[in-house]
ZAZA-373839 format. One record per residue (C-alpha): x, y, z. Coordinates in Angstrom, 3 decimals. Layout:
BEGIN
{{X; Y; Z}}
...
This chain:
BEGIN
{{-15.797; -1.468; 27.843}}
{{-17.009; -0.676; 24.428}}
{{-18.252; -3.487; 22.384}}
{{-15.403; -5.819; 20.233}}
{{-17.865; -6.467; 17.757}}
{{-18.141; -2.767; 16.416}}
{{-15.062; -1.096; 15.844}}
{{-14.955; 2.928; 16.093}}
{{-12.314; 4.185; 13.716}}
{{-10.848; 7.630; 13.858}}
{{-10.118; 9.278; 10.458}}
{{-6.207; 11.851; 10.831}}
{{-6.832; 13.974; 7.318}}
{{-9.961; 14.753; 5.113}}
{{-8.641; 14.567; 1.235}}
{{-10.015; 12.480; -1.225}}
{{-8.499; 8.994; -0.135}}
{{-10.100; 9.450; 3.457}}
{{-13.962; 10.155; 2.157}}
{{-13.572; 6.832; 0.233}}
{{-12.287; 5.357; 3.355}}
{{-15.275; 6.912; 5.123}}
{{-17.497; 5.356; 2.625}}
{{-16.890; 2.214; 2.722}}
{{-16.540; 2.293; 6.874}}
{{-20.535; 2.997; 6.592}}
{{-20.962; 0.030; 4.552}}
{{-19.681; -2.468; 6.924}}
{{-22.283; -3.489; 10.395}}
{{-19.032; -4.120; 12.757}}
{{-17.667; -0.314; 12.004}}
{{-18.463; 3.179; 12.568}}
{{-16.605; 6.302; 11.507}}
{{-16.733; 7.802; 15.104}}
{{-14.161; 10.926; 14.918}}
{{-12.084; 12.825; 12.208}}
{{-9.274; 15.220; 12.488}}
{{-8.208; 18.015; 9.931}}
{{-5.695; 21.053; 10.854}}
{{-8.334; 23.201; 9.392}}
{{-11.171; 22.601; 11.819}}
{{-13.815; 24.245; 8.875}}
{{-12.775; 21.137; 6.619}}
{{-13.378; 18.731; 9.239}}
{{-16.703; 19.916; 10.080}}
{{-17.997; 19.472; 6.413}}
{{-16.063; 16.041; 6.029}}
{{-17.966; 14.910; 9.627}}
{{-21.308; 16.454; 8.614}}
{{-21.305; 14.881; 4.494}}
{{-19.451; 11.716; 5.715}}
{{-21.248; 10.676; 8.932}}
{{-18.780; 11.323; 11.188}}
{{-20.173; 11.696; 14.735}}
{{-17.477; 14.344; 15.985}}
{{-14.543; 16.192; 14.519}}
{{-11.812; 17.988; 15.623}}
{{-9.362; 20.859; 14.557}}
{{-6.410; 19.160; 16.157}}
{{-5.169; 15.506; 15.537}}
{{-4.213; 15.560; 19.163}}
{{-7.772; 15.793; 20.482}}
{{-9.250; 12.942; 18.000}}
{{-6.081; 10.722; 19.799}}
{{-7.782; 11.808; 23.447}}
{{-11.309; 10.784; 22.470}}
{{-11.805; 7.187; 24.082}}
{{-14.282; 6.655; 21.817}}
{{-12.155; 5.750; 19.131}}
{{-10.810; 2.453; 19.256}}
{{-8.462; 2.518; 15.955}}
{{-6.822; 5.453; 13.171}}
{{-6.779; 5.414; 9.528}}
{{-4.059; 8.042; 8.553}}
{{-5.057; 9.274; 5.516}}
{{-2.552; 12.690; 5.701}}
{{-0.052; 13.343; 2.781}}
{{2.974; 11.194; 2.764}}
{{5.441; 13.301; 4.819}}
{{3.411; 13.283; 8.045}}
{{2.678; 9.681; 8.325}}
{{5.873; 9.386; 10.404}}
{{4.429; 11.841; 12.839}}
{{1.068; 11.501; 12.819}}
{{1.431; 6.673; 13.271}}
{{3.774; 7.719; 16.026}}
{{1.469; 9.941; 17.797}}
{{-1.293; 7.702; 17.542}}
{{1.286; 4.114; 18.753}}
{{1.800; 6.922; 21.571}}
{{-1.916; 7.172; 22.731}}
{{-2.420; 3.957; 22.885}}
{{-4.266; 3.330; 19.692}}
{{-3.957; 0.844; 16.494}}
{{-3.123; 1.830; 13.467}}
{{-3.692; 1.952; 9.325}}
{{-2.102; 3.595; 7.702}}
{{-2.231; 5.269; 4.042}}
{{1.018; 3.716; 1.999}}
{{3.632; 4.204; 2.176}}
{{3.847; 4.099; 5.892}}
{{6.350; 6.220; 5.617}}
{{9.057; 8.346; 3.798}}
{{11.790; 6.217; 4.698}}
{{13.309; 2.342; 6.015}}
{{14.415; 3.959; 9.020}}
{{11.330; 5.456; 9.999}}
{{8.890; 2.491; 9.028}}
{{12.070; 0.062; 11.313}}
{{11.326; 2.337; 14.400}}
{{7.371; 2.720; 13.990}}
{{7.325; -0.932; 13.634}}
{{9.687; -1.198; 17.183}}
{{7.294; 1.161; 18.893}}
{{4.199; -1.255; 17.899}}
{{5.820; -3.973; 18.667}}
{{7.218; -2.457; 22.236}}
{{3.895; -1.181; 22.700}}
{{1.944; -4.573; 21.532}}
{{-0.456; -1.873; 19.235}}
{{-1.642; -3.317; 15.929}}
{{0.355; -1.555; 13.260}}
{{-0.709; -1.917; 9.659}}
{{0.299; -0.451; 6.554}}
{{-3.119; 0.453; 4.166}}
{{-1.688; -2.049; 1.174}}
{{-5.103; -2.776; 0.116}}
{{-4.115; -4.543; -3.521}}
{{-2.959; -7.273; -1.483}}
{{-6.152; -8.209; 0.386}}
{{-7.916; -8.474; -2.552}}
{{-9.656; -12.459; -3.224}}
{{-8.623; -11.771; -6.678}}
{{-4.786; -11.067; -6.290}}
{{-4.730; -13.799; -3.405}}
{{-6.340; -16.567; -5.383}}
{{-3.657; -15.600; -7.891}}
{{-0.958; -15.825; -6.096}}
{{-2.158; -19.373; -4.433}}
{{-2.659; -20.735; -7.676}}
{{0.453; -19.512; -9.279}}
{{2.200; -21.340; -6.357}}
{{0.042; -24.714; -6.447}}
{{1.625; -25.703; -9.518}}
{{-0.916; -24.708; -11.467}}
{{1.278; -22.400; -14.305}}
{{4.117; -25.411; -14.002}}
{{6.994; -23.871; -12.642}}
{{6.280; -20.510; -11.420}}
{{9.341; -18.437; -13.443}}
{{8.281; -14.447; -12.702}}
{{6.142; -11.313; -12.574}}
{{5.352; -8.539; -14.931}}
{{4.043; -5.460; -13.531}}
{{2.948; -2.181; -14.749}}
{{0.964; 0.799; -13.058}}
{{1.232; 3.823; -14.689}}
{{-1.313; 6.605; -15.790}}
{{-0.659; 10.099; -17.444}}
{{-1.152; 13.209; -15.129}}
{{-0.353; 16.519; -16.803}}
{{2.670; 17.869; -15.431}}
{{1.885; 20.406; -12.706}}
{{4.347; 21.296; -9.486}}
{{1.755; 21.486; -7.428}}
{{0.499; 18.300; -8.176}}
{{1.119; 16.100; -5.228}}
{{2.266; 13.162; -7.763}}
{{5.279; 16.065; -8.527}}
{{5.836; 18.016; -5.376}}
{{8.719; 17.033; -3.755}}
{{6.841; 18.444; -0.544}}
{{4.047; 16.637; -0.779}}
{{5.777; 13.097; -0.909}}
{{5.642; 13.084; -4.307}}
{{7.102; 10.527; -7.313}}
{{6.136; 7.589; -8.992}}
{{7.868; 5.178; -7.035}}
{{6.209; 6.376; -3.503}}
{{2.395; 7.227; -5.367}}
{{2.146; 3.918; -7.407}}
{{5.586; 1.739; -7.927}}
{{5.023; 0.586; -4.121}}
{{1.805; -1.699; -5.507}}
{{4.148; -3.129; -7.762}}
{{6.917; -3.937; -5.834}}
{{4.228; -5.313; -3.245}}
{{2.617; -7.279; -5.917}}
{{5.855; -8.983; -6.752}}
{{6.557; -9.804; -3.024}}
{{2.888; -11.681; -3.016}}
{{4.047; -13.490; -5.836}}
{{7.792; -13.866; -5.341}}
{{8.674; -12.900; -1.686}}
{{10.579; -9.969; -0.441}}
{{14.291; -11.957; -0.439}}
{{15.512; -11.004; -4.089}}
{{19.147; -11.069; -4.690}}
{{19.521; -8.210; -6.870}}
{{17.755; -5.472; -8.617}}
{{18.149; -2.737; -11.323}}
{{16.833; 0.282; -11.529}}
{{16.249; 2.837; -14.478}}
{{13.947; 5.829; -15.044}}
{{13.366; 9.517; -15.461}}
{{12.797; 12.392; -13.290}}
{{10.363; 15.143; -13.552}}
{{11.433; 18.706; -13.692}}
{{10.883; 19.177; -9.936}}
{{13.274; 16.403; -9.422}}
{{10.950; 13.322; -8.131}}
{{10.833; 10.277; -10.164}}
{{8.077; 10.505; -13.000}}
{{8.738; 7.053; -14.061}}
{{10.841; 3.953; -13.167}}
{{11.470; 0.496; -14.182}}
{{12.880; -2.304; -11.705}}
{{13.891; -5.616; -11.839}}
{{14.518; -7.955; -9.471}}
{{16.486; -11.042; -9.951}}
{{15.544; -14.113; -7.532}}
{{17.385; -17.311; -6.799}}
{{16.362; -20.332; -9.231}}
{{16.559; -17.768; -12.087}}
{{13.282; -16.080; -11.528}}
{{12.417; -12.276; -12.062}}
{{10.028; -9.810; -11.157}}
{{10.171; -7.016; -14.430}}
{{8.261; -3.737; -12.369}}
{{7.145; -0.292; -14.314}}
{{5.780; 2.674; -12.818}}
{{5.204; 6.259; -13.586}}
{{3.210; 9.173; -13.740}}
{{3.651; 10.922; -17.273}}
{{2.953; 8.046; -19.699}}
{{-0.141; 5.571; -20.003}}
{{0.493; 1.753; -18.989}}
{{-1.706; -1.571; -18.964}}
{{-1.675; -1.387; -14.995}}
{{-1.624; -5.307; -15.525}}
{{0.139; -7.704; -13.351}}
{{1.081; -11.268; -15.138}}
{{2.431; -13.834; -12.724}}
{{4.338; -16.366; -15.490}}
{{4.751; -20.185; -15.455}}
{{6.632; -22.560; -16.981}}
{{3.310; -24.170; -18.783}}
{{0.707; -21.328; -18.329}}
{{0.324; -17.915; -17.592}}
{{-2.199; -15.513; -15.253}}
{{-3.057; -11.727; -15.976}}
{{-4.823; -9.712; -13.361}}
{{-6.117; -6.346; -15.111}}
{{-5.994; -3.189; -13.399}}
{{-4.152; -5.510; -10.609}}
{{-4.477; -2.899; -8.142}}
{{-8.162; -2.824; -7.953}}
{{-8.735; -6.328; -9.129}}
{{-12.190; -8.483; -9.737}}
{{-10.986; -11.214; -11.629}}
{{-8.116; -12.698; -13.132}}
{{-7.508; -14.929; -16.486}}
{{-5.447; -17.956; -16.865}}
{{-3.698; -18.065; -19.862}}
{{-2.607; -21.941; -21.435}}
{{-1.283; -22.332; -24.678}}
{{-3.637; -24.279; -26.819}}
{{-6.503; -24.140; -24.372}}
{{-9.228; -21.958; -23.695}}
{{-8.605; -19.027; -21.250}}
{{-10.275; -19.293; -17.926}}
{{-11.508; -16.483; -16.409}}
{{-12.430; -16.053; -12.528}}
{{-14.598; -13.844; -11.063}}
{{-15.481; -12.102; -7.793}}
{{-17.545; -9.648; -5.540}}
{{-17.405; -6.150; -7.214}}
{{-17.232; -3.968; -3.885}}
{{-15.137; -1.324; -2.977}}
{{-11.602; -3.047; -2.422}}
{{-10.702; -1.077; 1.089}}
{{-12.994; -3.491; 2.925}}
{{-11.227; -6.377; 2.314}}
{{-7.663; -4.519; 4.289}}
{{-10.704; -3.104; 7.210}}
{{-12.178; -6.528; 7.329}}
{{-8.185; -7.985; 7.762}}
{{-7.683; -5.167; 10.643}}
{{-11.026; -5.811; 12.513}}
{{-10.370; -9.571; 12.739}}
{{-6.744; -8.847; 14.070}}
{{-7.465; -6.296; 16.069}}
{{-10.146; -7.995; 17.900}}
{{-7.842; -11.003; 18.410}}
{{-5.025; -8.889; 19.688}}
{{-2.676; -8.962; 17.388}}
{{-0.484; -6.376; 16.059}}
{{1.060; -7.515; 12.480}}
{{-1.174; -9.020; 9.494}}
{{0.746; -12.455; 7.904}}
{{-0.630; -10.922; 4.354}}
{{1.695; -8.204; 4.408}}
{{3.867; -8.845; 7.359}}
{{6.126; -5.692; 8.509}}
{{9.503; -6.653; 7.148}}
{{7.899; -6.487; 3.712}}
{{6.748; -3.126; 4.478}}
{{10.801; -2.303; 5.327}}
{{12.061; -4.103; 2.187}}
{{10.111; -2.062; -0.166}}
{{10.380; 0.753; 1.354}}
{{14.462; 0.238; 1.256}}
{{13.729; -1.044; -2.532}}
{{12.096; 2.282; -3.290}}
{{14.582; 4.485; -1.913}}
{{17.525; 2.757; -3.397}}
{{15.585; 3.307; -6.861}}
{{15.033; 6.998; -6.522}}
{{18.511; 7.645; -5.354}}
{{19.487; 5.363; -8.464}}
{{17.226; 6.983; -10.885}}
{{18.498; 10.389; -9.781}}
{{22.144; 9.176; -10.740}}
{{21.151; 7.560; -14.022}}
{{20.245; 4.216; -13.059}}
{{21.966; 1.680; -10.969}}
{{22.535; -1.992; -10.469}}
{{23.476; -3.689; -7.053}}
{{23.101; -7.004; -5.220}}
{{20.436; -7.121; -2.312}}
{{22.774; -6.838; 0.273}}
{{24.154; -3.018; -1.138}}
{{20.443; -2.072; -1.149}}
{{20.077; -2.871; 2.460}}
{{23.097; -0.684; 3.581}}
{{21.870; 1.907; 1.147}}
{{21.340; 5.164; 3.516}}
């Protein structure tokens, strides 16, 4: 039996977001990047041979057969996650994977089933919210700290030129704000505010291959409280999250990658707090390892009906944006589909 201590990850896909995954896998002593699977067997050769991986495959299949790999990251374009978690939940072997987890409520529902039917750790890659900075936010925002804790603000959006191809605008590719970067900010209002709004609004644009290029939501909570939530691709943003009190205030800058956060009180100094400056992925690995090696097969930080809710939130909003905006209670969201 291979050793708990040192977990053996598999890599499905070699694009950008997996050789950052493969770098910080070689910085932590309990992992190795043992395996990883392209469907163009030359590009998985160079990704194993610059990224340390000890074998590589042309087929995702045959990474899924090797027994010595004891966990995927799917790291694929949007589209195939559906395909690629299942086929992994199928063989036998735990899972994270790349947000979204997938294209759709219905598919994350039955992944989530199969774990669960299975008993296969299933985890969606929603590495904001492992971060010390954005959970030692969200405790403090809840301790009483702010006074009354009244909302979220959140913004994440950056300016790529337009170009079809682009996977940010091809409709093929999984593309859209909403699916590429509004799912941190929906996520980042569920830390804060939970996932049981009562009623959202949705406006935005669409880009001329018909995904959403930008998109503001807000949800409307009981006890009056709001989460306001931008996103988009053709415009530059703060990328700031604010979590807002009654007395006080916090800002987290560049929330999705965060270090530190401030508190803001009127007539007082701001306090800023600090942390470790590594490479936020090994927080979510570190989360994974630990579960995984206790058997379980859902993380409390971002639990799996979270995972469904935004994903159900996100396709209500496109849908919405692609009629000119919309406004519905939560429970027309959930029958949306």
């Amino acid at each position: 039996m291979a050793d708990k201590k040192l977990l053996r990850w598999g890599i499905l896909g070699c694009g950008g977001i997996a050789r950052r995954m493969a770098g910080v896998i070689a910085s932590r002593e309990n992992m190795e990047l043992a395996a990883v699977a392209a469907q163009d067997g030359a590009r998985a050769e160079m990704f194993a041979r610059e990224c340390g991986a000890v074998r590589h495959y042309a087929r995702y299949a045959d990474l899924l057969a090797d027994d010595g790999v004891d966990a995927v990251y799917v790291a694929n374009i949007h589209p195939v996650h559906y395909e690629s978690v299942r086929a992994c939940l199928l063989a036998g072997k735990p899972v994270l994977c790349e947000k979204p987890l997938t294209m759709t409520a219905d598919q994350a529902e039955a992944l989530f089933r199969l774990a669960e039917e299975k008993n296969i750790l299933l985890m969606e890659a929603m590495w904001t919210r492992y971060l010390p900075a954005c959970r030692e936010a969200v405790a403090l925002a809840h301790s009483g700290a702010l006074g009354e804790l009244k909302g979220a603000m959140v913004d994440f959006t950056s300016h790529f030129p337009y170009d079809p191809h682009h996977r940010v605008y091809d409709p093929a590719k999984g593309g859209g704000a909403l699916l590429d970067v509004g799912v941190y900010t929906i996520h980042m209002a569920f830390s804060a505010l939970g996932a049981d709004y009562r009623a959202a609004g949705v406006s935005g644009r669409l880009a001329p291959t018909g995904v959403d290029s930008f998109a503001a939501l807000t949800l409307e909570y009981p006890q009056g409280r709001t989460a306001v939530l931008t996103c988009g691709c053709d415009r530059v943003g703060t990328s700031e999250a604010s979590l807002c009190g009654q007395n006080a205030r916090i800002s987290l800058p560049q929330f999705f990658g965060a270090t530190e956060f401030t508190v803001h009180t009127p007539g007082q100094p701001d306090e800023t707090r600090r942390f470790e400056k590594i490479d936020g992925f090994a927080y979510e690995l570190e989360e994974f390892r630990q579960l995984w090696s206790e058997g379980r097969i859902e993380s409390l930080v971002v639990p799996h009906r979270e995972t469904v809710a935004a994903m159900k939130l996100m396709e209500w909003a496109m849908d919405g944006i692609r009629h000119g905006g919309a406004r519905a209670e939560r429970t027309a969201i959930e029958a949306f589909r």
